[in-house]
C-alpha positions as CSV (number, residue, x, y, z in Angstrom):
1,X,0.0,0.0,0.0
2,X,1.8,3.1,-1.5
3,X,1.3,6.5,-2.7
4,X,1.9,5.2,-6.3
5,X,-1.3,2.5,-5.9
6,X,-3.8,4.4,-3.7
7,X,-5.4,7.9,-3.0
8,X,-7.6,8.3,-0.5
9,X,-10.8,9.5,-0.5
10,X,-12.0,12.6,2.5
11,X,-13.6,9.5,4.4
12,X,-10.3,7.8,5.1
13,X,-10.8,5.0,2.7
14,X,-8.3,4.2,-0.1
15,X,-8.6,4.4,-4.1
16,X,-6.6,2.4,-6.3
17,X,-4.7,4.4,-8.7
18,X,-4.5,2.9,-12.2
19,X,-1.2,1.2,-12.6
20,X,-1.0,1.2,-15.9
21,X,-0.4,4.8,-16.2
22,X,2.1,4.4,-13.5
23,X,4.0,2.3,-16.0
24,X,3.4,4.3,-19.1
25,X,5.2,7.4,-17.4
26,X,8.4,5.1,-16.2
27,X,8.9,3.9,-19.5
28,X,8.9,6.7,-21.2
29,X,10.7,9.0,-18.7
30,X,13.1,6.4,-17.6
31,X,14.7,5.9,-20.4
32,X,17.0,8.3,-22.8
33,X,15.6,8.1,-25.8
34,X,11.7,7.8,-25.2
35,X,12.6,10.9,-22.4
36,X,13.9,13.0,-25.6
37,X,10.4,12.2,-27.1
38,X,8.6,13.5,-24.1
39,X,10.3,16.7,-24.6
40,X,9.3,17.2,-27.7
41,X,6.1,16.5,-27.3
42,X,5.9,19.0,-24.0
43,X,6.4,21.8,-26.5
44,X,3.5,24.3,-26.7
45,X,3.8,23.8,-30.8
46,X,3.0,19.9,-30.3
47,X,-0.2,21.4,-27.8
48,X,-1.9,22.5,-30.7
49,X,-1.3,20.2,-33.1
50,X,-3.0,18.0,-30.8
51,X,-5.8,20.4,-30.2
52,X,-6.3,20.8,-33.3
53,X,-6.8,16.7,-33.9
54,X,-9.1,16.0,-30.8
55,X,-11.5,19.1,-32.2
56,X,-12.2,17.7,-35.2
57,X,-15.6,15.9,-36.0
58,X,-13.2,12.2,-36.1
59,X,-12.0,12.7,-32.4
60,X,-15.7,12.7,-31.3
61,X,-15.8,8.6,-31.9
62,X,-13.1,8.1,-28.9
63,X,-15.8,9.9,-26.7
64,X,-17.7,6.8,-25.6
65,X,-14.0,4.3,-25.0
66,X,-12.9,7.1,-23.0
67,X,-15.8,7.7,-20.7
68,X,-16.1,3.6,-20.1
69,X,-12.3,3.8,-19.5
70,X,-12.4,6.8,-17.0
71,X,-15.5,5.8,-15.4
72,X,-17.0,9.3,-15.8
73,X,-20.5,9.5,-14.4
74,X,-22.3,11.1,-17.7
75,X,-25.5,11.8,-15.1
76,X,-23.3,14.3,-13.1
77,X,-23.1,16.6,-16.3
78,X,-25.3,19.1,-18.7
79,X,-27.0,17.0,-21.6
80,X,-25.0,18.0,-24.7
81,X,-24.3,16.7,-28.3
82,X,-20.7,17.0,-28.4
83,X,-19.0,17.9,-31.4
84,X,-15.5,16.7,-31.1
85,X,-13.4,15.2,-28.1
86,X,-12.2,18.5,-27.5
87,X,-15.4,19.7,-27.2
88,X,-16.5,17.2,-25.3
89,X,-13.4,16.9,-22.5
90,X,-14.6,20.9,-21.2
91,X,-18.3,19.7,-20.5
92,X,-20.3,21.8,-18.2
93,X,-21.6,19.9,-14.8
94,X,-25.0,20.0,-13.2
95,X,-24.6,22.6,-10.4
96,X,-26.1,20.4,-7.6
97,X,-23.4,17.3,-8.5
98,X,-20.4,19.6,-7.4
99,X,-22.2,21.3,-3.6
100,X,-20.1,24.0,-2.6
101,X,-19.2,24.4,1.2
102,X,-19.6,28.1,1.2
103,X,-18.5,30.4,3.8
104,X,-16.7,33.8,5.1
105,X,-14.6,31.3,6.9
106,X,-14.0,28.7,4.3
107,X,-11.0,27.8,1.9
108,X,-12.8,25.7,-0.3
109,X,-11.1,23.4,-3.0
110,X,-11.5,25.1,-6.7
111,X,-11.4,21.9,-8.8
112,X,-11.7,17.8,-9.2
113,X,-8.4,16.6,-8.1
114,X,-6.1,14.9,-6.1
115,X,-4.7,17.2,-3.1
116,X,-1.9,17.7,-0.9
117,X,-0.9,20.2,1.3
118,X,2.6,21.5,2.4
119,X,3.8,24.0,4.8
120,X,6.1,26.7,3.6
121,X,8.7,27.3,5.6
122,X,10.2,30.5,6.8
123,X,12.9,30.5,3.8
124,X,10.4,30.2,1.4
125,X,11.1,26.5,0.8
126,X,9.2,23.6,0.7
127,X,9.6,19.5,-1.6
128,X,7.2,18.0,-3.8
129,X,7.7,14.3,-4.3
130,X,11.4,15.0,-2.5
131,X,11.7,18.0,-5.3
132,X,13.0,21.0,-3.7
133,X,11.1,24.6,-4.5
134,X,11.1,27.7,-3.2
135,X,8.0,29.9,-4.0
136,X,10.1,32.7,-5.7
137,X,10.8,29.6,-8.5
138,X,6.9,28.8,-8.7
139,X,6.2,32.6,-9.5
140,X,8.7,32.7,-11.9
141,X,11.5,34.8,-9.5
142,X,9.4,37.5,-7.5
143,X,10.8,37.4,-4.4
144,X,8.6,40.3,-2.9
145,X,5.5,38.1,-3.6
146,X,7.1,35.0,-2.4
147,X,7.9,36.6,0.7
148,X,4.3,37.1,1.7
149,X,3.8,33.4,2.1
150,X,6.9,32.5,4.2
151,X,5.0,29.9,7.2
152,X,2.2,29.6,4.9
153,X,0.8,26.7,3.5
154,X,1.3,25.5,-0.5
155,X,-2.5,23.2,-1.7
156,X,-1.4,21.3,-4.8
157,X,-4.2,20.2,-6.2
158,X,-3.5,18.4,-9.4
159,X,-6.3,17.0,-12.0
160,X,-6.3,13.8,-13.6
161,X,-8.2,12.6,-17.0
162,X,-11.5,11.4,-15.1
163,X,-11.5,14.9,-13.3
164,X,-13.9,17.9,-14.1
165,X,-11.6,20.5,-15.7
166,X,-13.8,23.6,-14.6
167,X,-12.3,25.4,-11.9
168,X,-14.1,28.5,-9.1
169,X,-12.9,30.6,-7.1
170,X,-12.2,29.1,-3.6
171,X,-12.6,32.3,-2.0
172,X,-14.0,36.2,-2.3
173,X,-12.4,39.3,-3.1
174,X,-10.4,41.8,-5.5
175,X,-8.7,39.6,-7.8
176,X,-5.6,41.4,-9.1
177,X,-4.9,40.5,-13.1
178,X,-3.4,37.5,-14.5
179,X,0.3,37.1,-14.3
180,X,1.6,34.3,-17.3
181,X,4.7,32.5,-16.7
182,X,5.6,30.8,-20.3
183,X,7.1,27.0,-20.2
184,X,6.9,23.0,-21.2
185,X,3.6,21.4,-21.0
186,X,5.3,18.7,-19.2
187,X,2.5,15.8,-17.9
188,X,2.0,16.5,-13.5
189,X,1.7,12.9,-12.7
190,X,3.5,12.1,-9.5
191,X,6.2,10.0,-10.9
192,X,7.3,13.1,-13.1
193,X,9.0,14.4,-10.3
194,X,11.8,12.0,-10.8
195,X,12.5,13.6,-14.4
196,X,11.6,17.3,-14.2
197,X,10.5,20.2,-11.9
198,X,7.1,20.8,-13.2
199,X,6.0,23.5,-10.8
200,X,9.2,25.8,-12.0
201,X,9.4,24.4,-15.9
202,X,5.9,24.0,-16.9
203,X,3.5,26.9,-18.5
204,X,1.5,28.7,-15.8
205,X,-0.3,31.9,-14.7
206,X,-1.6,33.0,-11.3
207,X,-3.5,36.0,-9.9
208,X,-4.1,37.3,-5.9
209,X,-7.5,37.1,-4.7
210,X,-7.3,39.7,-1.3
211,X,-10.1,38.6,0.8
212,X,-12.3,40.9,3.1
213,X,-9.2,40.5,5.9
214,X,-6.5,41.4,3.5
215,X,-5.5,37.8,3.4
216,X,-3.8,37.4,-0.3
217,X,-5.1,34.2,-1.4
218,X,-2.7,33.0,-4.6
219,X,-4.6,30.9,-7.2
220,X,-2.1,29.2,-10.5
221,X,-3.4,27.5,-13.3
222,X,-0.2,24.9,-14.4
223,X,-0.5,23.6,-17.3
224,X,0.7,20.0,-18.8
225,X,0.6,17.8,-21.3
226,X,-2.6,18.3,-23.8
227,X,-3.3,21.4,-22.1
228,X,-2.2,23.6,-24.5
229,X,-4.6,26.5,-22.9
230,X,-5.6,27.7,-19.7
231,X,-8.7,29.6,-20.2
232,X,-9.5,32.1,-17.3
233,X,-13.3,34.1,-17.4
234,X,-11.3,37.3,-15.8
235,X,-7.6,37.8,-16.8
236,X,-7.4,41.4,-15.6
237,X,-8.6,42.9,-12.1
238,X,-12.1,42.0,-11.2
239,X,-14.3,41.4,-7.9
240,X,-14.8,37.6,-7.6
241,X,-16.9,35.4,-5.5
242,X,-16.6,32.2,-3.6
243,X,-17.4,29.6,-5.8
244,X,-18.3,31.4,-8.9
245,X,-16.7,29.6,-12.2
246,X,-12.9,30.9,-12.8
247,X,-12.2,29.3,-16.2
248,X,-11.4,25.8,-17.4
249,X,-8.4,24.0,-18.8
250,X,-8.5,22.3,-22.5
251,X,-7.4,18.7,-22.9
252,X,-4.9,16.7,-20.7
253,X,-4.4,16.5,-17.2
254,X,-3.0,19.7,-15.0
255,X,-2.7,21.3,-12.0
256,X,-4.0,24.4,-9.7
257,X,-1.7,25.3,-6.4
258,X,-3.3,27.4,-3.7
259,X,-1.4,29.6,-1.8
260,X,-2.2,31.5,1.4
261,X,-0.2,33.2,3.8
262,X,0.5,32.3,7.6
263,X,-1.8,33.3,10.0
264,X,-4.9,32.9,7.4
265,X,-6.1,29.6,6.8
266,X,-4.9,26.4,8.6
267,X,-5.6,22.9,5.8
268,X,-8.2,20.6,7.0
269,X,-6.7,17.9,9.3
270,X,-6.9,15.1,6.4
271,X,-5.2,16.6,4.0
272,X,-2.3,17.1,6.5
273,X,-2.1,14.0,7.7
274,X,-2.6,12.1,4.0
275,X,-0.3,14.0,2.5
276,X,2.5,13.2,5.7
277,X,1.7,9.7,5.2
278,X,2.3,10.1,1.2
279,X,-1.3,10.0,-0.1
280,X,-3.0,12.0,-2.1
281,X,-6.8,13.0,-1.1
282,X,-9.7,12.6,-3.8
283,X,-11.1,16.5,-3.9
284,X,-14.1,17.6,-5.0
285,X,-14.6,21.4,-6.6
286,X,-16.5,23.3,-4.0
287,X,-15.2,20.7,-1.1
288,X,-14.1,22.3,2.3
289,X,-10.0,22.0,2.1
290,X,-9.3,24.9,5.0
291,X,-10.7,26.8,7.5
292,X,-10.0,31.0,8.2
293,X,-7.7,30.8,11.5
């Protein structure tokens, strides 16, 4: 029982992880040549000639193998006749199959995904998967920013194929405009991080949301392989609420990090604990993740 064959769910109970994509992303990182390949394909240019394949009319055929595959709940979601895979992958979800845990108080979770939680400590450093960060490196070397989360805590929050790839706002306030950090579309499975540093290599952008109490919560959009576009509803400065839709992400698997600073929000204990023991926690968008200290 290992972090590469289980997740657990919020109730405590585990989740197997599908081993064959474990082994898919060995082989082809573990090894010079096929790791060459994955470079190339990371490339924004090899993005969109893949977006341009899974939006034609053709890609729509692989809708029904991958739903069976991914065991996606088709009930959860808007009724729609989808046009291409593309089209297809962005599908809206009915509002009452994704609850949201509202509250002044509340940190809640902005996507589907598999979460952990790590503390930043004082020099601004923390390790993912025993990869060493600071959070200058995540926000592409602004050390002023950084600084404001020093004894925060760092939600990684990453989303896999079967996930819904809408994404809210997890709290309320004046959200400052986008900031876009260009990179590789590198794939954010876990075993990745024996290969590459996603979370300072890969394509991402990030905004401040300053809550009510001035607490500057820091959202990023990361993207990875297939996602050749991050699309946000509000790139510039805007008044957002809780909840309320943020954007979405286009093909492939990716990742949103969650920053907030010390003295703000504390995670919820099982995220703490799972991510210590070296699980990640299924996460549902709108899903209470921290509380307002």
């Amino acid at each position: 029982m290992t972090k590469e064959t289980f997740y657990k769910n919020r109730d405590g109970s585990l989740v197997p992880v599908p081993i064959s994509n474990n082994r898919l992303i060995e082989k082809m990182f573990s090894h010079t040549v096929t790791r060459g390949i994955m470079k190339l394909v990371s490339a924004r240019w090899f993005a969109e000639i893949e977006r341009a394949v899974l939006s034609s009319f053709f890609s729509s055929f692989f809708i029904t193998k991958f739903v069976r595959k991914n065991g996606i709940k088709l009930r959860e979601y808007k009724k729609k006749k989808y046009t291409s895979f593309h089209d297809f992958f962005y599908r809206e979800i009915k509002p009452e199959s994704r609850p949201l845990a509202l509250g002044a108080d509340a940190l809640i979770s902005p996507c589907d995904c598999k979460a952990s939680v790590y503390r930043i400590h004082e020099d601004s450093c923390f390790a993912v998967k025993g990869v060493p960060y600071t959070v200058a490196e995540v926000l592409g070397g602004d050390e002023k920013l950084a600084a404001g989360y020093n004894g925060g805590y760092f939600f990684l929050l990453r989303l896999s194929l079967d996930d819904y790839h809408h994404y809210c706002y997890p709290v309320s306030g004046r959200k400052e405009p986008d900031v876009a950090i260009p990179g590789k579309l590198y794939t954010v499975h876990p075993l990745i991080h024996k290969y590459a540093a996603v979370y300072r290599e890969n394509a991402r952008r990030f905004a401040v949301i300053t809550t009510e109490n001035a607490h500057g919560v820091l959202m990023m959009e990361v993207g990875a392989l297939g996602v050749g576009k991050v699309v946000n509803d509000h790139t510039g400065t805007a008044d957002v609420a809780q909840g309320q839709e943020a954007g979405h992400f286009e093909f492939g698997g990716s990742t949103i990090l969650v920053l907030v600073p010390e003295g703000s929000y504390i995670p919820d204990e099982d995220l703490t604990a799972n991510t210590k023991d070296g699980f990640e926690t299924v996460v549902k968008m709108g899903q209470h993740i921290g509380q307002r200290i």
